[in-house]
C-alpha positions as CSV (number, residue, x, y, z in Angstrom):
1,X,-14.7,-43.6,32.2
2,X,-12.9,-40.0,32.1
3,X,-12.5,-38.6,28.4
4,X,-8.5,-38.6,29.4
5,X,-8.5,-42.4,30.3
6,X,-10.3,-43.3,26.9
7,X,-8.0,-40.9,25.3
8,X,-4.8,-43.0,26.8
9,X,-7.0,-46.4,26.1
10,X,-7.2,-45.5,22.3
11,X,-3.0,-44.1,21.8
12,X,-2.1,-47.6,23.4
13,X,-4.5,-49.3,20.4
14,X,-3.0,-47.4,18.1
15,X,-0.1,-48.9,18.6
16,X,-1.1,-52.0,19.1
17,X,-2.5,-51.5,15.5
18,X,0.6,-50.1,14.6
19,X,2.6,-53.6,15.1
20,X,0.2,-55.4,13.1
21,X,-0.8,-53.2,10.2
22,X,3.0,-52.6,9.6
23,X,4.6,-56.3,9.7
24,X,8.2,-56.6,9.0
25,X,8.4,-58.0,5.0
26,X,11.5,-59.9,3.2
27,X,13.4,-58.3,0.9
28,X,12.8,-60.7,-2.6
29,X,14.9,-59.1,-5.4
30,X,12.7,-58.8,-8.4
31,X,9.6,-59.1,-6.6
32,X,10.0,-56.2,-3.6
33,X,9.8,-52.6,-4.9
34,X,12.6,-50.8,-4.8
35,X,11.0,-47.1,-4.3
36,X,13.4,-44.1,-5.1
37,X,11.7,-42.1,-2.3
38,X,9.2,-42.5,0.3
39,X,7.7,-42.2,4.1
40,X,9.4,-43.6,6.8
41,X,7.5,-44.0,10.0
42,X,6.4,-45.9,13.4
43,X,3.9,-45.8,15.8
44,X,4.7,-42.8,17.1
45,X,3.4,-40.9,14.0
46,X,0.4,-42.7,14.5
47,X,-0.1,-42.1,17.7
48,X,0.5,-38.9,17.5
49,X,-1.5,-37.8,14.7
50,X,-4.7,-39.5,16.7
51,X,-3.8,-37.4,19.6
52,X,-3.7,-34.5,17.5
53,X,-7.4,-36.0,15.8
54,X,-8.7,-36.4,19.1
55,X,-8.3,-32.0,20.0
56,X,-10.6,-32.0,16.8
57,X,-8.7,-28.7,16.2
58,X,-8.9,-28.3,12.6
59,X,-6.7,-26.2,12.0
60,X,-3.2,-24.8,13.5
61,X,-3.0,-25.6,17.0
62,X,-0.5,-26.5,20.1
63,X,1.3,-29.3,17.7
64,X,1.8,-26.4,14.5
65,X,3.5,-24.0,17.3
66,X,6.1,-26.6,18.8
67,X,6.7,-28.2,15.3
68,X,7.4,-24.4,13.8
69,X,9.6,-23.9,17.3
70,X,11.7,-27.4,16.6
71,X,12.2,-26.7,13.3
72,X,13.3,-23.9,13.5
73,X,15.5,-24.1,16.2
74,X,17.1,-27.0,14.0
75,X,17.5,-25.4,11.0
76,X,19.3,-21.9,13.4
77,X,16.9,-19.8,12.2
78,X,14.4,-17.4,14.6
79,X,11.3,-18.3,12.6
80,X,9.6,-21.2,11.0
81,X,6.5,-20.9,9.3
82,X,4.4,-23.8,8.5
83,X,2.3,-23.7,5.3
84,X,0.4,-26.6,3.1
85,X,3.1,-27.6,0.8
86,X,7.0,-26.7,-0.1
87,X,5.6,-25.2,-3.7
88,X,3.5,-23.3,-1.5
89,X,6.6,-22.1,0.3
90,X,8.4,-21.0,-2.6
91,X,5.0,-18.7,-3.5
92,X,5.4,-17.4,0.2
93,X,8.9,-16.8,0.0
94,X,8.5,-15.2,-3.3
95,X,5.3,-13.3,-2.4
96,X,7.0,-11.8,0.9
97,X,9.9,-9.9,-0.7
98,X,6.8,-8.5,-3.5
99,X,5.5,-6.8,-0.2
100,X,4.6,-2.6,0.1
101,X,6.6,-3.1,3.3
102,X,10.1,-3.6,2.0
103,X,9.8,-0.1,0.7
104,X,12.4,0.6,-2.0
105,X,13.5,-3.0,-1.8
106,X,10.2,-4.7,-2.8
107,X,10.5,-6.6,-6.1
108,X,8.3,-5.4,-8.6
109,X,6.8,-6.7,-12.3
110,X,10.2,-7.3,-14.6
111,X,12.9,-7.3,-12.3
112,X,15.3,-10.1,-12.5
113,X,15.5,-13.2,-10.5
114,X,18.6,-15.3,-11.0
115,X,18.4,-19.1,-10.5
116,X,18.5,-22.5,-12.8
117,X,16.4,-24.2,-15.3
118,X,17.6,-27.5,-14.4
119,X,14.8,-27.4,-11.6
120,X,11.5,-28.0,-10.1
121,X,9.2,-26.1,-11.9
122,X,7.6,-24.7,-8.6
123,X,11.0,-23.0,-7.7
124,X,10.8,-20.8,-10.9
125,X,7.0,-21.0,-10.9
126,X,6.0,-18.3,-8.6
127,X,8.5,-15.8,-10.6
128,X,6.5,-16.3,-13.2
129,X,3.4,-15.8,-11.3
130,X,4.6,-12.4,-10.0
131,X,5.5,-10.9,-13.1
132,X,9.1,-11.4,-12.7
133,X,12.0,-12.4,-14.9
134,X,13.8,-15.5,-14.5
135,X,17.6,-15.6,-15.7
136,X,18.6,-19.0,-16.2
137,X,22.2,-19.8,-15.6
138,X,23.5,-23.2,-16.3
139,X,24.6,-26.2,-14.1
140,X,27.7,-28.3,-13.5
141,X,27.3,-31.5,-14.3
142,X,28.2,-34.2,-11.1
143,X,26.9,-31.5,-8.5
144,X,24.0,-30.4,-10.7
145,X,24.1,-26.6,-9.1
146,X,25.1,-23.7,-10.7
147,X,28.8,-21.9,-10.9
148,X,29.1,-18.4,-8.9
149,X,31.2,-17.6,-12.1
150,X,28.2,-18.0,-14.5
151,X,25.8,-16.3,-11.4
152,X,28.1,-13.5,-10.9
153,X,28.2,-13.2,-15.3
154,X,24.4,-12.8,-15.4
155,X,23.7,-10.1,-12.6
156,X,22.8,-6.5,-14.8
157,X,21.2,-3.4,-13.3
158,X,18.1,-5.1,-13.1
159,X,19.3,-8.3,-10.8
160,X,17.5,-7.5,-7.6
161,X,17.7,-11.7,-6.3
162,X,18.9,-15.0,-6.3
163,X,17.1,-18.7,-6.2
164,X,18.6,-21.5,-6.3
165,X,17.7,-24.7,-4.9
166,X,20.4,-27.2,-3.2
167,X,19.9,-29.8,-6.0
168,X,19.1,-33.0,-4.5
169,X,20.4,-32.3,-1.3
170,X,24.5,-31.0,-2.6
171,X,24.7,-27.3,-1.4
172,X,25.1,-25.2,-3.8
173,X,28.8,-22.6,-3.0
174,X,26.9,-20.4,0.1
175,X,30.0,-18.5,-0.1
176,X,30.1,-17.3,-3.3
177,X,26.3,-16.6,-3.6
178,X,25.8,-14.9,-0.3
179,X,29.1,-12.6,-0.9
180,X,27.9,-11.9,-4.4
181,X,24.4,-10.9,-2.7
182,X,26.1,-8.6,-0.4
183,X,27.7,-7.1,-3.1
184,X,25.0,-6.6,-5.3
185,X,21.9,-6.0,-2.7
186,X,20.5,-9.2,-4.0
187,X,17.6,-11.2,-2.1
188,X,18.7,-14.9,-1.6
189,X,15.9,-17.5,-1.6
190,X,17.3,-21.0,-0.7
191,X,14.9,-23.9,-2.0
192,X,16.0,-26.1,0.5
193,X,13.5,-28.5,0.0
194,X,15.6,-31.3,-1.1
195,X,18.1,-30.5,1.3
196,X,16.8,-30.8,5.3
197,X,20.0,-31.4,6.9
198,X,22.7,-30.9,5.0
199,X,26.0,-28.4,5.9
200,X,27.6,-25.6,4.2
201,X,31.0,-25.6,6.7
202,X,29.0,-27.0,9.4
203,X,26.1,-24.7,9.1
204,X,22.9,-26.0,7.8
205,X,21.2,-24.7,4.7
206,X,17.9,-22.6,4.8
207,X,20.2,-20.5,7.5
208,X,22.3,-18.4,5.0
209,X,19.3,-16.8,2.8
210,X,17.0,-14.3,4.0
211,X,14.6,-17.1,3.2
212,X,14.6,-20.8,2.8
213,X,11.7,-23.2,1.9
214,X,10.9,-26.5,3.0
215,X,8.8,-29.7,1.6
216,X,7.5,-32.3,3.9
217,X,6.1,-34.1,1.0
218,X,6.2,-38.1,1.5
219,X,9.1,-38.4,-0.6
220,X,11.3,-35.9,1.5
221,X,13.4,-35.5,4.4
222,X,10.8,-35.8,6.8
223,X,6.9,-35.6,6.1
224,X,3.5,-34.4,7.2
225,X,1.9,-36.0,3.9
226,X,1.3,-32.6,2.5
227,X,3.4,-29.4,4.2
228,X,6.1,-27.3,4.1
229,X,7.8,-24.4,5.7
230,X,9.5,-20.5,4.9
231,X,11.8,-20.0,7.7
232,X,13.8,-16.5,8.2
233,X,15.6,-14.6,10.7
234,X,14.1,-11.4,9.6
235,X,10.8,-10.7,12.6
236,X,9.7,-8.0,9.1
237,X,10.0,-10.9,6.8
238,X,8.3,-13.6,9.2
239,X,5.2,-11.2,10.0
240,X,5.2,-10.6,6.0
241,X,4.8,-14.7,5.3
242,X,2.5,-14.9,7.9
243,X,0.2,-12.3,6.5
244,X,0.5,-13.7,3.1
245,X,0.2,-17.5,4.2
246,X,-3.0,-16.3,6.1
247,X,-5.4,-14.8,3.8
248,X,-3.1,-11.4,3.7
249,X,-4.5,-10.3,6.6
250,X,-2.4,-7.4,8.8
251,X,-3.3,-9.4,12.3
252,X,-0.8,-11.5,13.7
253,X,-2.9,-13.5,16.4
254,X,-3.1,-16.9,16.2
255,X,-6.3,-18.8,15.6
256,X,-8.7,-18.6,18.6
257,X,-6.3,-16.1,20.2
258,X,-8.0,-12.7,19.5
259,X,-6.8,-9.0,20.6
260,X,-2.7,-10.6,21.6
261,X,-2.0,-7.0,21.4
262,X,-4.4,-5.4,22.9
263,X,-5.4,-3.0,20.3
264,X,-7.5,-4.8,17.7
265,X,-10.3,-2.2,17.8
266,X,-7.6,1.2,18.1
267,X,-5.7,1.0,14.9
268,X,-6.4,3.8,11.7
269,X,-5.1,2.0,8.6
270,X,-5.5,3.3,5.1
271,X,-9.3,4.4,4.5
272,X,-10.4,2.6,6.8
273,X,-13.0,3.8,9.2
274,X,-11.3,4.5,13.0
275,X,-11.0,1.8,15.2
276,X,-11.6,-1.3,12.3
277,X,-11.4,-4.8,13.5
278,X,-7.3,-5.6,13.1
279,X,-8.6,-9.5,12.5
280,X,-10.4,-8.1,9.4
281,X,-7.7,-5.7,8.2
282,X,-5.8,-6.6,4.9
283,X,-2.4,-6.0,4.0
284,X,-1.6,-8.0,1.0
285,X,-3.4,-10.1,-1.4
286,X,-3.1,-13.3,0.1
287,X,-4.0,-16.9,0.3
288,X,-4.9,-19.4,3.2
289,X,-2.1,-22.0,3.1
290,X,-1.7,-23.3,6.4
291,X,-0.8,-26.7,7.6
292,X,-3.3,-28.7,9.8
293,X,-2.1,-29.2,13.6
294,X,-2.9,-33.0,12.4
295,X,-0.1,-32.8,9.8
296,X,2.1,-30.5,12.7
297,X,1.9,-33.8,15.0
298,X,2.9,-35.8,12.7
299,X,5.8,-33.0,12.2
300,X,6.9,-33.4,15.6
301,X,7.3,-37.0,15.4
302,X,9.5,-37.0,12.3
303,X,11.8,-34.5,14.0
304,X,12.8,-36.5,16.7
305,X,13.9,-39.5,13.9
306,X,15.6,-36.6,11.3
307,X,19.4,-37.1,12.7
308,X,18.7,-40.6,12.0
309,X,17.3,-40.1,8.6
310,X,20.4,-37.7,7.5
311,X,22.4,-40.5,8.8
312,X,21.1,-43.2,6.5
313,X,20.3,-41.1,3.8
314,X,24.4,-40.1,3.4
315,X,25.2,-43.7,4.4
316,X,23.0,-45.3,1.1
317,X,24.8,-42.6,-1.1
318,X,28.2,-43.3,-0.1
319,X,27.5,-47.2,-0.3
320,X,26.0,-46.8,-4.2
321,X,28.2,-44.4,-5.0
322,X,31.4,-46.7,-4.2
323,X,29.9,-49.9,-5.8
324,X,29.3,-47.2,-8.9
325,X,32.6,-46.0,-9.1
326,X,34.2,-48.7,-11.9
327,X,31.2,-47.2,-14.2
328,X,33.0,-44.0,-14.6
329,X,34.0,-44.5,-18.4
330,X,30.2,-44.5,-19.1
331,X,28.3,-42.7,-16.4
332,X,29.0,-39.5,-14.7
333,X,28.0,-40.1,-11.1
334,X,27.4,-37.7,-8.3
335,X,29.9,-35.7,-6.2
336,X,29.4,-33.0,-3.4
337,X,30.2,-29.6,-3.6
338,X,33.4,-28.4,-1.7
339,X,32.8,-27.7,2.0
340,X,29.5,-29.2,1.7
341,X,27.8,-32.4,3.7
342,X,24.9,-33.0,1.7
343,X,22.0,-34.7,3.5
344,X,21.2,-36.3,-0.1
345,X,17.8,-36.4,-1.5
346,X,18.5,-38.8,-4.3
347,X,21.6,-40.3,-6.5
348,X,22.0,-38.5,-10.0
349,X,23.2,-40.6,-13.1
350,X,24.3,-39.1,-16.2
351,X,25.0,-40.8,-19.3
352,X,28.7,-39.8,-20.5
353,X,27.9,-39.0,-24.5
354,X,30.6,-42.0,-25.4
355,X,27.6,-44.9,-23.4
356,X,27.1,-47.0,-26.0
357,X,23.3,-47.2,-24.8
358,X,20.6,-44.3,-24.1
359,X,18.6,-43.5,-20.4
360,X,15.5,-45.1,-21.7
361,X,17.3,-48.3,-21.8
362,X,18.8,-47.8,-18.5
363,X,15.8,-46.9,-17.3
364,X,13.6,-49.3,-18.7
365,X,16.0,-51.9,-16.8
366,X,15.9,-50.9,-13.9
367,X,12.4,-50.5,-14.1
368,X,11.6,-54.2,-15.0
369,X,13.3,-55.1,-12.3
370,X,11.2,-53.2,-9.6
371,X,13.4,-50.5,-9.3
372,X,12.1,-47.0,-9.3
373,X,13.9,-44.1,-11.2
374,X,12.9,-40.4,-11.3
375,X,14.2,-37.9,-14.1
376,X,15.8,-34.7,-12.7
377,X,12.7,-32.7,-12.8
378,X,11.6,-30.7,-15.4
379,X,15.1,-31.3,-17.0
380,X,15.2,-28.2,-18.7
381,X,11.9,-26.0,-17.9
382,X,12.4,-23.9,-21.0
383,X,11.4,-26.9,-23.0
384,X,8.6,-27.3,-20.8
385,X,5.4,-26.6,-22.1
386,X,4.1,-24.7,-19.2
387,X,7.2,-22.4,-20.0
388,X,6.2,-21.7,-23.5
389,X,5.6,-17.3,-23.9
390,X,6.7,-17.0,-20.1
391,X,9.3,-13.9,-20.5
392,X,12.8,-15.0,-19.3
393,X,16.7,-14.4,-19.8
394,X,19.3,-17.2,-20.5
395,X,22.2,-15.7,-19.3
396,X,24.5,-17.8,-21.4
397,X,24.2,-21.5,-23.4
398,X,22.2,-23.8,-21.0
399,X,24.2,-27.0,-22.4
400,X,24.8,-28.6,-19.3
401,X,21.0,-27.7,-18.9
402,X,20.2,-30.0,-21.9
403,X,22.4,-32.7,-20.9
404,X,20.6,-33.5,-18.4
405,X,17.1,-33.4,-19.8
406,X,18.3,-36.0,-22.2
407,X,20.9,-38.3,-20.2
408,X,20.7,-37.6,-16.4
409,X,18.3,-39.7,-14.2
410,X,18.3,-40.4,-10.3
411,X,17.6,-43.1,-7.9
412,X,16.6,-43.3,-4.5
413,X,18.7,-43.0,-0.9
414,X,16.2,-42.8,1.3
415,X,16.1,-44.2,4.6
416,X,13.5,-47.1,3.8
417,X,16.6,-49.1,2.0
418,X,18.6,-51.0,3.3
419,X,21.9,-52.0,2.2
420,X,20.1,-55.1,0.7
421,X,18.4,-52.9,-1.9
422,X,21.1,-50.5,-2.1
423,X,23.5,-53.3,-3.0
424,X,20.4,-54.8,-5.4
425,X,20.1,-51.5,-7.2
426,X,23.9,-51.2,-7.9
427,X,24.5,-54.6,-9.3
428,X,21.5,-54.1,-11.0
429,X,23.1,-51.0,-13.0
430,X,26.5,-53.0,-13.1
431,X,25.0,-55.8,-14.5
432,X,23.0,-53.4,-17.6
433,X,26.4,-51.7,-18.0
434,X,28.8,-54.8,-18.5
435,X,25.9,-56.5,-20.8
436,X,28.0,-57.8,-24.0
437,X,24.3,-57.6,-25.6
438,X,23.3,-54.3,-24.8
439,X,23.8,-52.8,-28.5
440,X,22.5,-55.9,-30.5
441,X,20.5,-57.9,-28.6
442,X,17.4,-58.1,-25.6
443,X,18.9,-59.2,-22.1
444,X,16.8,-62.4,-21.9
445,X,16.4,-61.6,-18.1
446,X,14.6,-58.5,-18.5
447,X,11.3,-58.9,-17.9
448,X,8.7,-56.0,-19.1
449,X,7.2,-53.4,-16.4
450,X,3.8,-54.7,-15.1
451,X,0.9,-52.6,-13.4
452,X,2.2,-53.2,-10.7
453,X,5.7,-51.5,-11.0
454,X,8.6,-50.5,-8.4
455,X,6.9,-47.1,-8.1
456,X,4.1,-48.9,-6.0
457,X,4.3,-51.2,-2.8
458,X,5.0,-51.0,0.7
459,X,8.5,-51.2,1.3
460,X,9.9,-51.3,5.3
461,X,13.5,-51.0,6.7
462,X,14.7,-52.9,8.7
463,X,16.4,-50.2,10.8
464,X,15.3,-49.3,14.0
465,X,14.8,-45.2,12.8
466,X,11.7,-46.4,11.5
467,X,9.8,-49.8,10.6
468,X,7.4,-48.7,7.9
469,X,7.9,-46.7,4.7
470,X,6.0,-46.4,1.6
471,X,7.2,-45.8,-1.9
472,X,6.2,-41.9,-2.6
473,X,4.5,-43.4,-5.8
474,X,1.2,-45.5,-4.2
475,X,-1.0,-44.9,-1.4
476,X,-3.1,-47.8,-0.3
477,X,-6.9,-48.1,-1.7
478,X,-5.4,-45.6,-4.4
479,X,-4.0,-45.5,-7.8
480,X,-0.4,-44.8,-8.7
481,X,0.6,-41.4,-9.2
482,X,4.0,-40.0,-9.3
């Protein structure tokens, strides 16, 4: 038998396998996780990631170049650049505008960076890697992004950028920001990794900074497991990325593509002797950070479902958020910015100061009864101890900031619940709320956590986008981890 008949003999197991690894599962309140994030899939991941396995092409290959192209293409950008991890993204992203080749516009040691410490830490993280200053503005509480007013208040003569993630998938005001960059000559970074799909007046974000990041983490918009992307529509800024994502080398060929150009043996760089190998020339101090073409295929799969994924994403929010809405006296729930269409990453709570009960409570609720919760991030990273002697500016009181590192929390949205659990996480929070014992007395339905918590267990919609998705929090044959 021909290699390319066993080849087609093993895809059509694999989804035979597929069908039975995966089986459809019941929804049992109280017993079936409710994950606040996690991987939604079919066969044709599968199949496709045993395609790509089958090439035994280790590393980037014909899957990373039409996954970079699609993406791309969707986000309206010229380039995509795949790279092992959305953190990593943000280090390229922050890395490329450090570059010798953006002349007088580099950024060097002690200039200031504007963005938020109501954040991931790996979107302030690589400031602090390249010597830069962070200048932490605060947030608004309900779209959790921060004021142009309070951006605009902390730019000085030393301002030379702005980054700011799209906090769980609400755009942050594009307008403002960008025209305040103009203004100013200010670098915009957009952390878009919580974001994939959402609309700034019908223009997707990632498309308005000179560079945007992406995660493709299990718990986000799409995955590859690990991955993420820099995308740009800058060819200097693309070429810059690439050399940093790729050990910092000046070449631009593509592995086992050598001499594209032509003149890899007639170039005089530097000190270097006349006529040095271009492969082995160095223009940065880089990393190697590339994405597998095994991840890429499973890349190009997800694209094809993302449309759907945006769809149910927005449809879970809207459906908690207006069984939420009678909670208002207590809770400050989640709105999107104006002109935005979020493609939502999660469902923020805050506790209103007057809630006659604290998050841990809340929490503690919702997590006895399988439901998973997430804190937004590092709440406030300047109470972080990673964060401790790192030199930064707080441009203003971070009140807001503090808030939410005591009373904000999230829940998930993601396509792998259905209304079922949507509708089973809301009356779940309606039911703590309303509780006439909640000051003085246990709920004598609440149950304690076990090991075996809502931030573990295969969970699968039942909607056609995809029939298997697993809670970001638990692998199978491993342990929990968050």
């Amino acid at each position: 038998m021909r290699a390319s008949e066993l080849r087609a003999e093993i895809l059509r197991s694999v989804e035979r396998y597929y069908d039975a690894a995966f089986p459809e599962r019941a929804f049992q309140p109280g017993a079936t996780p409710v994950p606040c994030a996690g991987r939604a899939f079919d066969s044709d991941e599968l199949v496709r990631l045993v395609d790509s396995a089958l090439d035994f092409w280790l590393t980037s290959g014909r899957y990373a170049a039409r996954f970079e192209h699609e993406f791309a293409r969707f986000i309206g950008v010229r380039h995509a650049m795949l790279c092992n991890s959305g953190s990593s993204a943000n280090l390229l992203a922050v890395a490329a505008l450090t570059s010798p080749k953006l002349g007088e516009r580099r950024l060097q040691p002690g200039d200031e960076i504007i963005t938020t410490a109501a954040a991931f830490p790996t979107t302030v993280s690589p400031l602090v890697q390249y010597g830069l200053v962070p200048v932490f503005v605060d947030v608004d509480l309900g779209t959790y992004n921060a004021s142009p007013d309070r951006i605009e208040e902390a730019v000085t003569p030393r301002t030379r950028a702005i980054m700011l993630a799209h906090t769980l998938g609400n755009p942050f005001d594009l307008d403002r920001v960008m025209d305040l960059a103009g203004r100013h000559d200010l670098w915009v970074i957009e952390d878009n990794c919580d974001a994939l799909g959402s609309t700034w007046r019908g223009r997707r974000t990632g498309s308005f900074g000179h560079l945007a990041t992406a995660s493709f983490y299990p718990a986000h918009h799409i995955t590859t497991g690990e991955g993420g992307c820099v995308v740009t529509g800058e060819p200097l800024l693309k070429s810059i990325v690439e050399s940093f994502r790729d050990w910092g080398r000046d070449c631009w060929c593509a592995p086992g593509c050598d001499n594209t150009c032509g003149q890899r043996f007639a170039r005089q760089m530097g000190e270097l002797p006349s006529g040095y190998d271009h492969k082995y020339t160095y223009a940065h101090a880089g990393y190697n950070l590339k994405l597998t073409d095994m991840q890429a295929a499973i890349g190009v799969a997800q694209m094809g479902k993302l449309p759907g994924f945006i769809e149910a994403r927005t449809r879970n929010w809207k459906r908690l958020r207006d069984a939420l809405d009678g909670l208002a006296d207590f809770l400050i729930l989640p709105d999107a910015s104006e002109q935005a269409d979020p493609s939502w990453f999660g469902f923020a709570i805050t506790l209103r100061e007057n809630a006659p009960f604290e998050r841990k409570e809340l929490i503690e609720f919702l997590e006895s009864r399988r439901i998973a919760t997430r804190l937004l991030f590092a709440g406030n990273l300047i109470r972080q101890p990673a964060f401790r002697g790192v030199n930064y500016r707080i441009a203003g009181a971070l009140s807001n900031t503090d808030v939410i590192m005591h009373r904000a929390f999230w829940v998930g949205v993601y396509p792998g619940l259905t209304e079922q659990k949507i509708d089973y996480v809301a009356e779940s929070i309606r039911t703590f709320v309303h509780r006439t014992d909640r000051i003085s007395g246990a709920d004598p339905q609440v149950r304690r956590p076990t090991p075996s918590s809502a931030h573990c267990g295969l969970s699968r919609p039942s909607s056609p986008l995809s029939r298997a998705g697993l809670g970001a929090g638990c692998w199978p044959g491993g342990p929990p981890h968050s």
